[in-house]
C-alpha positions in Angstrom: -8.2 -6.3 -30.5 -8.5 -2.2 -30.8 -5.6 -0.6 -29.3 -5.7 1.4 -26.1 -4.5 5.1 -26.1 -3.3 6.6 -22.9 -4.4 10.3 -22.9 -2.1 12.3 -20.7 -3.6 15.2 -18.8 -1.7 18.3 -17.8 0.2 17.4 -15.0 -0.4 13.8 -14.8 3.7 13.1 -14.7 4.0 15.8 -11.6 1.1 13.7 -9.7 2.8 10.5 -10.3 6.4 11.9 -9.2 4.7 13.0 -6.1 3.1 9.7 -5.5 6.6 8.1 -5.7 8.4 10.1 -3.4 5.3 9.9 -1.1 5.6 6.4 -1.1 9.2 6.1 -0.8 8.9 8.8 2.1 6.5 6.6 3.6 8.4 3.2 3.2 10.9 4.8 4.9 9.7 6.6 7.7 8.5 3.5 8.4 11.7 1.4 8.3 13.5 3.8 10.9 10.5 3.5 13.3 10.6 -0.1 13.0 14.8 -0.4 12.9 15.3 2.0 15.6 16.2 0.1 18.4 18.9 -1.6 16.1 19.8 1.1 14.5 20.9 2.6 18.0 22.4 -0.3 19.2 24.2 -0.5 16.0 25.6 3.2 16.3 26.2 2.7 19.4 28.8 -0.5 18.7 30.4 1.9 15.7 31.0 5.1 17.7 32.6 2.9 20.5 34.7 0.5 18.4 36.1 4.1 16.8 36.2 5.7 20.5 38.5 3.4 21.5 
């Protein structure tokens, strides 16, 4: 079974960097639009139990 050899292109680390962290942006962007009426309600319960 030959061996496979990855070439690496210029660049090819900085594209997959950027694909990371536009995945992890992604991911979660779209945990505080689906979290956001708890996470309100859950700041909400904070700020007062320190308010008082």
């Amino acid at each position: 079974m030959p061996l496979l050899h990855h070439r690496w292109l210029p660049g090819q680390g900085l594209v997959e960097y950027a694909l990371i962290i536009l995945f992890v942006a992604i991911a979660l962007v779209a945990a505080l639009v689906g979290l956001r009426s708890g996470l309100a309600e859950f700041y909400s319960s904070v700020s007062s139990a320190f308010a008082s």
